[in-house]
N, C-alpha and C positions, 0 to 999 in steps of 0.2 A: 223280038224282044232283045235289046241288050242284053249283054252278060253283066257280071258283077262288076269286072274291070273298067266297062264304060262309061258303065253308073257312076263307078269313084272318084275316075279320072274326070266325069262332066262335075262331078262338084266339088273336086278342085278346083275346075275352070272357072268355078261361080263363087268359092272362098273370095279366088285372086281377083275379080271383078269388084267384090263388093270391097274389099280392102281399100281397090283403084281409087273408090268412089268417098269413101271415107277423106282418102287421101284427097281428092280435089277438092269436097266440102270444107274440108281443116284449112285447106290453102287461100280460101276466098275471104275478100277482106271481112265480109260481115257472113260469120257463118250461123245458119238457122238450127234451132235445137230439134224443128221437128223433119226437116230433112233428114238431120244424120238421123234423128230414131226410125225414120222409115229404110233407113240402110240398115242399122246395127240392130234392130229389134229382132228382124228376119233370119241377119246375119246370124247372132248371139244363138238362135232356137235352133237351128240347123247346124250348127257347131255341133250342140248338144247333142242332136239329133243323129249326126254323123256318126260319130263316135259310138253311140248308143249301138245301133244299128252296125256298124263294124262291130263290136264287140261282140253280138248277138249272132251276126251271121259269116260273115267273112276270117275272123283271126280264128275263131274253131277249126273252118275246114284247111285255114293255110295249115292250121298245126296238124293235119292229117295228112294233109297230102304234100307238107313242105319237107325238106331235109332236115333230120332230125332237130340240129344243133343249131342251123341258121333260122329254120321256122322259129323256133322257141326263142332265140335271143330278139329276132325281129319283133317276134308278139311282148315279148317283156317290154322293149323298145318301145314298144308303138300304145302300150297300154301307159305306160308310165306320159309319152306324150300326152292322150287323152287327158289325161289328167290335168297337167301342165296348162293343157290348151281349158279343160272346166273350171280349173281356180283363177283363170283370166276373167275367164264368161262373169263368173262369180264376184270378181272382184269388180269387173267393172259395173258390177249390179249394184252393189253396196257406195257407188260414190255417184256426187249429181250427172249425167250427163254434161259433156264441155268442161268439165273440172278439169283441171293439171292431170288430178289423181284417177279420173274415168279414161283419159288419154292414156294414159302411163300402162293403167289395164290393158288398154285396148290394142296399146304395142305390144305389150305382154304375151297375150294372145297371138297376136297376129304372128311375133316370132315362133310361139310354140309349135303356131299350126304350118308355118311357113316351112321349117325343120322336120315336123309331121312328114309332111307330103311330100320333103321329097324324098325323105328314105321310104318309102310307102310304095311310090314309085318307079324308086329305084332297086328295091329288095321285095317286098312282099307283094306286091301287083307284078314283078318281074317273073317273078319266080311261079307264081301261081300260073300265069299265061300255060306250062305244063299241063296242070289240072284239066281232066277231058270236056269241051266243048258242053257238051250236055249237063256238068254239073254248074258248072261256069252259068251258063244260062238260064235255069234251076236256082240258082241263088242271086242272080240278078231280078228273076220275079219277088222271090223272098225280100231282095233291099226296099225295089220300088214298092211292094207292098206294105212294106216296113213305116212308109210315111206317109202312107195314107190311112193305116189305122190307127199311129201312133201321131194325131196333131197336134196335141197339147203338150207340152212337158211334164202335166202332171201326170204323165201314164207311162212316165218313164225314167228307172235310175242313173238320174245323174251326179251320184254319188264318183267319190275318187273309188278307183279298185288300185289293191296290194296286186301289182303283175304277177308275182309268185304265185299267189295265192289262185289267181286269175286261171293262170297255166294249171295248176294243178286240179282246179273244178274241173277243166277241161279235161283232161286225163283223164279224172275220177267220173264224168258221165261218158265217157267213149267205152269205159270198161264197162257199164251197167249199160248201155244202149245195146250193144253188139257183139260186145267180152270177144273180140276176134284175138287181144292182148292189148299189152300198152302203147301209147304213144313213145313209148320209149323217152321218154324225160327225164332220165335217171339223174341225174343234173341236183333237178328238183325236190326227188324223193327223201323223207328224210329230215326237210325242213324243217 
């Protein structure tokens, strides 16, 4: 079984693919509405879905096993992205398909998630690689299962999260899981 890191990093590989493909549809002289919805529909669900699914399983354990000050800025980071990248999703839901204005979304998106991933990449997938082999692997079953229970969106919140606030749930169930002490997020306390 893959680890978590593999997991992430193949669907980046698969973002950057379906973005490619977008892109070539836009560039053809006569482009078909229901092409691009068989890219952007999948596309769109699996954004959601990512995000979700990090949220749920990977930015928890980075902020336990990441350095104090760096896991935490990176999870504020990368929650605030999510975000960024669901009022994309979102907006482009809310205009026709091929509009100026479903484009404009769809850039929208694509930058957020482009920026996403590579500090994700370059900070918190980098950083986690530390995390011992067997947890890494352990929550790479957790991802993949993640999206085979969760196939609809409606069984999943794709609401925006307050990062702040985000971190500090976290916090506040590590202490009632295990009470070993804090994450140490002093940072945050206090808010």
């Amino acid at each position: 079984m893959p680890d978590i890191i593999e997991l992430i990093f193949d669907d980046h590989e698969w973002f950057r693919r379906q973005f490619a493909a977008l892109d070539e549809l836009k560039s053809r002289r006569r482009v078909e509405i229901t092409a691009v919805e068989a890219v952007w529909t999948p596309l769109a669900k699996r954004l959601d879905l990512h995000a979700a699914a990090e949220e749920k399983i990977f930015y928890p354990q980075l902020l336990r096993v990441g350095e104090d000050g760096e896991a935490e800025a990176e999870t504020l980071d990368a929650i605030g992205d999510h975000n960024d990248i669901r009022d994309g999703v979102r907006e482009a839901a809310g205009n026709p398909i091929l509009s100026a204005e479903w484009w404009a979304a769809v850039g929208r998106t694509r930058r957020a998630n482009d920026e996403h991933m590579a500090e994700e990449e370059r900070e918190g997938l980098a950083d986690f690689r530390t995390a011992p082999e067997d947890l890494r692997e352990s929550l790479g079953r957790r991802f993949a299962e993640y999206f085979l229970v969760h196939r609809t969106l409606s069984e999943v919140d794709t609401s925006d999260k307050d990062p702040k606030e985000y971190v500090r749930e976290i916090e506040e169930d590590r202490g009632e899981d295990d009470n070993p002490g804090s994450l140490r997020i002093g940072s945050l306390k206090g808010r």
